[in-house]
N, C-alpha and C positions, 0 to 999 in steps of 0.2 A: 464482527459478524456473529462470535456465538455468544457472546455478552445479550446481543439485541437478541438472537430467537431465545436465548432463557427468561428473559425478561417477559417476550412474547407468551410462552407456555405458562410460565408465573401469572399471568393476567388473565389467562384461558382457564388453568386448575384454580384459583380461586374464587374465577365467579361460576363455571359450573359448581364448585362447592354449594355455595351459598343458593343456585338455583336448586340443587338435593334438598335444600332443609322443609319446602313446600310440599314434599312428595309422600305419596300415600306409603302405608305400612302394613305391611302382610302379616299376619301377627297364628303362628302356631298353637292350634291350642293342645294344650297336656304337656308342649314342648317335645321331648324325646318318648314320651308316651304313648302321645295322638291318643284317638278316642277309643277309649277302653274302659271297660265294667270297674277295675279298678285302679285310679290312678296314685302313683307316689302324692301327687298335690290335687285338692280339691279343685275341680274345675271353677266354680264361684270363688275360690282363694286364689286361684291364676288369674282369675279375671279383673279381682280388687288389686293385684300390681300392675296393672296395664291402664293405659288412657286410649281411650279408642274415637276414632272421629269420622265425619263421611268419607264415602272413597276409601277407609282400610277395607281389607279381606280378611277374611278367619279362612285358615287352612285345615282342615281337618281330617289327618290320617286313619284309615281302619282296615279290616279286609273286607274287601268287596263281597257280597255275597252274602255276608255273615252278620252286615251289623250297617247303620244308615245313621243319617242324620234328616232330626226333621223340625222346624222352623213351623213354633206354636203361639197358640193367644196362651195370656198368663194363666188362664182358667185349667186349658191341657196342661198347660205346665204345671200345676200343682198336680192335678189327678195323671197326670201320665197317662194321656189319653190321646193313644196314636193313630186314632180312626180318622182325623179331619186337618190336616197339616196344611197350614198355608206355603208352605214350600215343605217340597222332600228330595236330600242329596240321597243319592244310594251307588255311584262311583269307586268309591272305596279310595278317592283321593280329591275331596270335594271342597271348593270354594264358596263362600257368600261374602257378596262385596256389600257394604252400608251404604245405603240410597238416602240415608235421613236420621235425624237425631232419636234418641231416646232409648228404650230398653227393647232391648231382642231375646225372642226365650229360645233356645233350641234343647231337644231330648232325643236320647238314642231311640232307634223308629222300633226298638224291643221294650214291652212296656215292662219287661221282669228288671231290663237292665236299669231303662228309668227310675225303677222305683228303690235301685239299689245303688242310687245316686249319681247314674251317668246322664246328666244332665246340664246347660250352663245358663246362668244369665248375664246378658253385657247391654251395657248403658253407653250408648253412643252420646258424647259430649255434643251440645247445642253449638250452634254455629253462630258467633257474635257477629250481628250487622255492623257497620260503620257508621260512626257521626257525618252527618251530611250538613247540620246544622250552622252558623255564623253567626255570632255576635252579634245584634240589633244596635244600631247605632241613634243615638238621642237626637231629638230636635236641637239644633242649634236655638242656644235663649236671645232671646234680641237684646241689644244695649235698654236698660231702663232711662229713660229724660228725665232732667231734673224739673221739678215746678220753678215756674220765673220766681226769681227774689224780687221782694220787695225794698225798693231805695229806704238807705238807714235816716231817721229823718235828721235833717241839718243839715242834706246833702248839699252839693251846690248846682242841683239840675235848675235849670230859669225856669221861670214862671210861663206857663201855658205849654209846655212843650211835655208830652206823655213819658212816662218812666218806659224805656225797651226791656223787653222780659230779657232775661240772662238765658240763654241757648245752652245745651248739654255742652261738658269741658271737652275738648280734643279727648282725652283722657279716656272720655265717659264715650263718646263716639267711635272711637275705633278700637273699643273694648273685645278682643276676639272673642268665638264663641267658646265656649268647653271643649275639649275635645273626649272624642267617642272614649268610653271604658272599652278594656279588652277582658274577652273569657278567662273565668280565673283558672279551669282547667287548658289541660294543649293536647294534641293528639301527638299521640306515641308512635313511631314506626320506625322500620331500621330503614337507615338512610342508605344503604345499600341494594335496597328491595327492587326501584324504579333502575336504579343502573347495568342491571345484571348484563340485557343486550349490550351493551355500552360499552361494558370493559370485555366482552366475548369479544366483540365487533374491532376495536383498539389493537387485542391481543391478534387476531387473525392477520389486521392490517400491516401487523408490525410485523409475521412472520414471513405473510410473500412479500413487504419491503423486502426483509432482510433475504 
């Protein structure tokens, strides 16, 4: 009995594991700093250790009141120019989640602080499609015939009676076709990816058995 529900929770804790690894990441920026005029680490040197993709969130600590975040074209972003902000946090405990690949500029909504370096930029990694594609499979080549031989002379066919053409050999006739090449690339994936329901489903089954 408790052999079978360990076994069960073992089957449950390792594929929710494995369904974690898909899950978006919240990602701190300044870390134990948050956003500040000056940080121990460059905010663009915090951002070069990170990998960032759609669906994360930047978290961005400050005091309210006091200091904002604001989400610009690269143009503001150089000139720290906080009159036209296509997004503006000013919470004092503010979130932006990434809708989409590419670079994100944010600057503090103080253009003194901007220009005294409180500012970031992050480049959201592109999202690789999937091969959809299959291997084209070749025309089967049909059997080639041989040309009819001609009898060697001397033979001993009688007189008046036509030479029969030689017909393709068994050999030459039931010659299969090629078979199809295969892609010389394969697709990669973790073979654990499709089963995750599967062994959740196993493990549950296996703990009301038991």
């Amino acid at each position: 009995m408790e052999s079978t529900r360990f076994v069960a929770w073992l089957f449950v804790a390792v594929a929710l594991q494995f369904a974690a690894c898909s899950e978006a990441y919240d990602f701190y920026v300044g870390g134990k700093d948050g956003w500040v005029q000056n940080p121990s680490e460059g905010y663009n040197q915090w951002a070069g250790r990170n990998r960032f993709q759609v669906n994360d969130t930047l978290f961005f600590k400050y005091e309210k009141g006091k200091d904002s975040v604001l989400v610009v074209t690269k143009d503001d972003y150089n000139s720290c120019d906080t009159n036209k902000p296509l997004v503006s946090l000013t919470d004092g405990g503010s979130r932006f989640k990434f809708d989409r690949s590419g670079p994100f500029f944010f600057i503090s909504g103080i253009a003194d602080r901007c220009n005294a370096g409180q500012k970031l930029i992050v480049v959201v990694l592109a999202i690789r499609p999937k091969a959809h594609g299959s291997p084209s499979t070749p025309s089967p080549v049909p059997p080639v015939a041989q040309p009819p031989a001609s009898p060697p002379p001397g033979s001993d066919t009688p007189a008046g009676v036509p030479p029969q053409p030689a017909g393709p050999s068994p050999s030459d006739a039931e010659a299969p076709a090629p078979a199809p090449s295969r892609s010389s690339s394969s697709k990669v994936g973790f073979p654990w990816a499709g089963g995750v329901g599967l062994v959740i489903a196993l493990g549950v089954s296996l703990l009301i058995g038991g």
